[in-house]
Structures are given as structure tokens and as C-alpha cells.
C-alpha positions in Angstrom: 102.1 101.4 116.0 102.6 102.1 119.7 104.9 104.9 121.6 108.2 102.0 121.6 107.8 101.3 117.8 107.6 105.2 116.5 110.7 105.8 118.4 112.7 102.8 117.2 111.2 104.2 113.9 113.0 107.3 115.0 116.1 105.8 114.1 117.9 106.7 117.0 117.9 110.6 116.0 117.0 112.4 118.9 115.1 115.2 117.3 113.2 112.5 115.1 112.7 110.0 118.0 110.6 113.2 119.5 108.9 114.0 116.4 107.7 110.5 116.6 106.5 110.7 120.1 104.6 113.6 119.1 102.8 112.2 116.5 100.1 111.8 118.8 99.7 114.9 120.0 99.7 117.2 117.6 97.4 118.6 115.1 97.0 120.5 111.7 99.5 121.3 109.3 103.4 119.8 110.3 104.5 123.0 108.8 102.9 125.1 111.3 104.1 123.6 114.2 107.1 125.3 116.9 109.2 122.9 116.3 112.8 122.6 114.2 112.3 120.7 111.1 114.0 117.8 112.5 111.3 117.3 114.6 108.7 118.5 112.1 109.9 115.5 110.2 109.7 112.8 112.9 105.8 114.3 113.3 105.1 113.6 109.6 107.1 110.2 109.4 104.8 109.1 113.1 102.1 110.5 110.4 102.5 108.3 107.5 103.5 105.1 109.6 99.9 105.5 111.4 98.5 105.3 107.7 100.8 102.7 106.3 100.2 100.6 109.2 96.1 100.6 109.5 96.3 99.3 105.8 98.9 97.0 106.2 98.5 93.7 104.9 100.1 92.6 107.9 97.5 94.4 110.4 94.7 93.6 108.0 95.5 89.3 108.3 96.0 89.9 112.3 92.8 91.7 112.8 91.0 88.9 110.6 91.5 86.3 113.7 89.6 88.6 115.8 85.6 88.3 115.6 83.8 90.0 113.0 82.2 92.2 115.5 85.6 93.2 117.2 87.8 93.9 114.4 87.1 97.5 114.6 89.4 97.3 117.2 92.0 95.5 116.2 93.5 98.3 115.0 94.2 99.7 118.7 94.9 96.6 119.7 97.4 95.5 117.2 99.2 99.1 118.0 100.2 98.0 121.4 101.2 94.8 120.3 103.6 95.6 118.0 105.6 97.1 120.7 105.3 93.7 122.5 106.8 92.1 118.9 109.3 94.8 118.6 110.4 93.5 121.9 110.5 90.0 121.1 112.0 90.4 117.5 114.7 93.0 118.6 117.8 91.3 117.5 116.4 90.4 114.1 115.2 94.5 113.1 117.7 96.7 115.6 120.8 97.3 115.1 121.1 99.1 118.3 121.5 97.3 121.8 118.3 97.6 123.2 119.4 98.5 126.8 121.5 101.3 124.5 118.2 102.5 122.7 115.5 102.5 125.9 118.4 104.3 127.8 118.5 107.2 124.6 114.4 107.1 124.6 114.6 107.5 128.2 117.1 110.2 128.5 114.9 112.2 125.2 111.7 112.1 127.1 113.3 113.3 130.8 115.0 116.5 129.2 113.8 116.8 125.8 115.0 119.5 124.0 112.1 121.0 122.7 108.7 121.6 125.1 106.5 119.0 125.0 102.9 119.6 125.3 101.1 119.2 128.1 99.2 115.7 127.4 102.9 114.4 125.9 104.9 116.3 129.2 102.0 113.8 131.3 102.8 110.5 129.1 106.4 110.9 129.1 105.8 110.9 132.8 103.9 108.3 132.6 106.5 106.3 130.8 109.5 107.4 133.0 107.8 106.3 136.5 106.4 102.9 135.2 109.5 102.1 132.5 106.9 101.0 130.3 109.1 100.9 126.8 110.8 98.0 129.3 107.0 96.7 130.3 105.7 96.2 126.6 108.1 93.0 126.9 105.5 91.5 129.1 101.6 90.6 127.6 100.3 90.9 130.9 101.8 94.7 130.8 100.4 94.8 127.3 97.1 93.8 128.9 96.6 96.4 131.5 97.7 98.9 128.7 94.8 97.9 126.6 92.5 98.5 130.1 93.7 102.1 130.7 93.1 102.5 126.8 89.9 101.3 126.9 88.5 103.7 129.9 89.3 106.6 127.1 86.6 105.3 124.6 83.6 106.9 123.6 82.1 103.6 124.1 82.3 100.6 126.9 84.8 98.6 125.6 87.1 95.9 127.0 90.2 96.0 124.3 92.0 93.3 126.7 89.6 91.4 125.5 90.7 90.9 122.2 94.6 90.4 123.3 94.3 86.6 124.0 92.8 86.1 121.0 95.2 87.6 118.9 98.1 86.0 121.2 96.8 82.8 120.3 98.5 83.5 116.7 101.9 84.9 118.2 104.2 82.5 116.6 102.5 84.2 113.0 102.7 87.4 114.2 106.6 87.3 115.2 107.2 85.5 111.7 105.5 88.3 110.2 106.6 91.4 112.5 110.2 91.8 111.1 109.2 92.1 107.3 106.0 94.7 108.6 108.4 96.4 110.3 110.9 96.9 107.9 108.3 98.1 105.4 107.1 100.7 107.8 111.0 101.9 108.0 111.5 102.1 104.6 107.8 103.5 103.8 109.2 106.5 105.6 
């Protein structure tokens, strides 16, 4: 899952919509961290949807239209797509507007109200100045994601390159988004 769908997994509590964010950049033991346990609790809930999504059933089938060869990553690749499905199957998980939500997201990562580290401060910044919880609506967006992604590799790897491809099964994936989804919420 991708920075739009840990915080609609956030559930529209500020303090675990950051904890969600930060998922990503923290390490060690939750318990350790400077943060309230509010947001100690949005880090471990970002922590077990990472897990429950890699062996998803649902991530497993996507990544099985990819070639044999590329589905190693698949799983990066189907992270930033689920934002792009969250987008498109909105009205059937939300229950919150999503202008509403994106304007709560927004407001959280401008003045959180905790300190963010330093490679979260830069990505929120990031976010902010390109509205990209907006641009995951668009596959082209979700394509030059996937390019800046792949430039942080160990390895040369093009992970747009394995977007069309999984694209070309969209109408499966939306079918199967909102039940994935919902099993990542309540997996929580």
C-alpha cells in the first residue's frame, strides 16, 4: 500500500493518519518511538498492512499477470497502484468526501502535530507542492511515480514498466480492490 491508502487506512484520526505516514520512516521497536501512542498505533497498524498486503491473495493474483521474471516487483508496483484504485473505487470504500479527506491529509502533513523526520518533513513536501494524493487519480501520474521510485533501487530497474501490464487487467483489479481493501481495514 502507497502514502493515499495508509492514510485513508488512518480512518480519518489525525494522530493515526500520521502514524500511517510514518510507517515508512521509522525503525525498531514502536514502543520506543517519540511519539504519543496514538501515533505509535497508526506506525504499527502502517506496520501490519505492509505485511497483510504483500501476502494478500489479492496482490498475489495481480502480480501473477506480470512476467515471471518481473514479479519481484510487483509488489512495488502494486503499492502505487492501489492508491490509483482507491481513487477510482472511492465512493464504494469511503465514507468521507474525498475532497473532505485530501483537504484533512493535507492540512496533517503542513502542520503536523508531532515532528516529522527529516526524509518524511521532505515527502510531505513533496506531496504538498505536487498535490500528489490528487495525482494518484491519473496512471500517467502513477507512471512517473514508479520512474522516481525506480532511480532509488539497488539495481537498474524500470518499474513503469510493469504498470501497463498490470493496467491491462484494471477492470479485475477495481472488482477486486474494494473487498482487499476492506480486509486490510479490518486486519487492523
Amino acid at each position: 500500500m502507497n502514502v493515499l491508502c495508509h492514510l485513508a487506512l488512518g480512518g480519518g484520526c489525525p494522530d493515526t493518519m500520521l502514524g500511517q505516514f510514518l510507517g515508512d520512516f521509522t525503525r525498531g521497536p514502536v514502543d520506543l518511538l517519540p511519539y504519543p501512542e496514538s501515533v505509535r498505533q497508526g506506525i504499527r497498524a502502517h506496520r501490519r498492512a505492509d505485511a497483510l498486503g504483500d501476502a494478500h491473495p489479492f496482490v498475489w493474483a495481480a502480480k501473477q499477470h506480470l512476467p515471471a521474471g518481473d514479479r519481484r516487483y510487483g509488489g512495488l508496483v502494486m503499492d502505487v497502484l492501489c492508491d490509483y484504485l482507491l481513487h477510482q473505487c472511492w465512493a464504494d470504500i469511503m465514507t468521507v468526501d474525498k475532497a473532505e479527506y485530501f483537504r484533512i491529509a493535507y492540512q496533517l502533513l503542513a502542520k503536523p502535530r508531532h515532528p516529522l523526520p527529516p526524509p518524511a518533513q521532505r515527502f510531505a513536501t513533496l506531496i504538498l507542492d505536487h498535490d500528489l494524493l490528487e495525482a494518484y487519480a491519473d496512471p500517467l501520474e502513477i507512471e512517473d511515480v514508479l520512474r522516481r521510485m525506480s532511480q532509488r533501487l539497488r539495481r537498474p530497474y524500470d518499474l513503469s514498466a510493469l504498470l501497463p501490464e498490470l493496467l491491462r487487467h484494471e477492470t479485475e483489479l477495481r472488482e477486486g480492490f474494494p473487498e482487499f481493501f476492506k480486509e486490510m481495514r479490518d486486519g487492523l
